[in-house]
C-alpha positions as CSV (number, residue, x, y, z in Angstrom):
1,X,0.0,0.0,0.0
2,X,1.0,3.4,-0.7
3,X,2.6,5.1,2.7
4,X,-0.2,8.1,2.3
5,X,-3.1,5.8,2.3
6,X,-1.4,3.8,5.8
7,X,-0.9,6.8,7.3
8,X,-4.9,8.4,6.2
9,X,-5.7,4.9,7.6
10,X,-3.7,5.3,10.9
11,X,-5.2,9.3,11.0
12,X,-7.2,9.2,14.5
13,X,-8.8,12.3,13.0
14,X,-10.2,10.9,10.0
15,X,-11.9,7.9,11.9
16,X,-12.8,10.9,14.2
17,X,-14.9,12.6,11.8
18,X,-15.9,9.1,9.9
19,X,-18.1,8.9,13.4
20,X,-19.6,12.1,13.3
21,X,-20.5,11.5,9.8
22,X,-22.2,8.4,10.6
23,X,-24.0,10.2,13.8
24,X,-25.2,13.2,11.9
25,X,-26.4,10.9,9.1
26,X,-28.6,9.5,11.7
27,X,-29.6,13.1,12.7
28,X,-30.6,14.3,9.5
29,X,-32.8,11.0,8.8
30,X,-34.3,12.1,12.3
31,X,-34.7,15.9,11.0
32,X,-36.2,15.1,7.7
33,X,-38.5,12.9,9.7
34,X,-39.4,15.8,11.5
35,X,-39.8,18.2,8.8
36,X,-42.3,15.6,7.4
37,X,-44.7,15.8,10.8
38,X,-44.0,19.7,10.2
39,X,-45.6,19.9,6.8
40,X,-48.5,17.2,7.7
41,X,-48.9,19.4,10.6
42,X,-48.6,22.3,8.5
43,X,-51.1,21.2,6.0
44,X,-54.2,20.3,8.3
45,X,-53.4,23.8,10.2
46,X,-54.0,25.4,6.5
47,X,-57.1,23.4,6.1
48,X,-58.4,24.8,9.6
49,X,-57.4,28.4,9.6
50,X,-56.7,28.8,5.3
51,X,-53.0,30.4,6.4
52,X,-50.0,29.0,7.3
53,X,-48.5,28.9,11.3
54,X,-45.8,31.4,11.6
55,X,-44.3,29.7,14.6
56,X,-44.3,26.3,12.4
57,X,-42.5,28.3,9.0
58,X,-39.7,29.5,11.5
59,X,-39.1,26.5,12.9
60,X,-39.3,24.2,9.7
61,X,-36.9,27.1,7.9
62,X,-34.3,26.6,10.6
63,X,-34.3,22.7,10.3
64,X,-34.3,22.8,6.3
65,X,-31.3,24.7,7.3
66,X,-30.2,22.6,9.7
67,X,-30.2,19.9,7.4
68,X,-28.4,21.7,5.0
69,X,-25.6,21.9,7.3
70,X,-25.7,18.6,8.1
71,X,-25.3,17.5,4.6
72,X,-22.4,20.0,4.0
73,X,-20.7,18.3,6.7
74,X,-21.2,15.2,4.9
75,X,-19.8,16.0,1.9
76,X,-17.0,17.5,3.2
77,X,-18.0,21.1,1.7
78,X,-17.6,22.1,5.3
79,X,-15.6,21.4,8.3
80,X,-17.7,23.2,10.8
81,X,-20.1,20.4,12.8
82,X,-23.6,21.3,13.1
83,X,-25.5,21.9,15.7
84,X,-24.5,21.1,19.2
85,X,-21.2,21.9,17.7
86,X,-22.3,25.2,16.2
87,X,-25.0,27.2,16.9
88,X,-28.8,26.5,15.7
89,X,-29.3,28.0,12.7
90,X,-31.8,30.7,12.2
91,X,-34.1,30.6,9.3
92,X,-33.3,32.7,6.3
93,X,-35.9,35.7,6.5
94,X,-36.6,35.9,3.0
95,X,-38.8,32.7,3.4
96,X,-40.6,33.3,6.7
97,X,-41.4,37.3,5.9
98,X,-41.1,37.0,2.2
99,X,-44.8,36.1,2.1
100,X,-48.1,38.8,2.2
101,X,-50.7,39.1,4.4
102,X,-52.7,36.2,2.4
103,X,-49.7,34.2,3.0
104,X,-48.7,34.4,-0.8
């Protein structure tokens, strides 16, 4: 074997972050879970009141985001480990006060 794959295979960091890819994998299939129930939730509260829960566009913004970071991590586009690593992050405005007052 070449000596730079031994000593990548010997690298305590790179079986460091091999872990926390395989935790935050689990996370993000958690997440997207969640975001899921968020939408169902979403959808029967649009049914009821004919607009959309702010509280429930915040919170489904940050954990789109949240996955995002998550699958940044994953594909080694960042170095940075999401959340409890980093801090939560906060939905972009654009999407939670881009809409009217008919929710449009």
């Amino acid at each position: 074997m070449d000596e730079k794959v031994v000593n990548n295979l010997k690298s305590e960091s790179r079986w460091l972050r091999l872990a926390f890819m395989l935790l935050f994998a689990v996370v993000a299939y958690l997440a997207a879970f969640a975001v899921m129930l968020l939408a169902i939730i979403q959808a029967a509260h649009g049914f009821v009141t004919s607009d959309p829960n702010q509280r429930l566009l915040k919170l489904s913004a940050s954990v789109n985001r949240y996955i995002f970071q998550i699958t940044c991590f994953l594909t080694y586009n960042s170095d940075v480990k999401p959340f409890p690593f980093s801090d939560w992050p906060a939905p972009e405005q654009s999407f939670v006060e881009g809409q009217d007052e008919d929710g449009h």
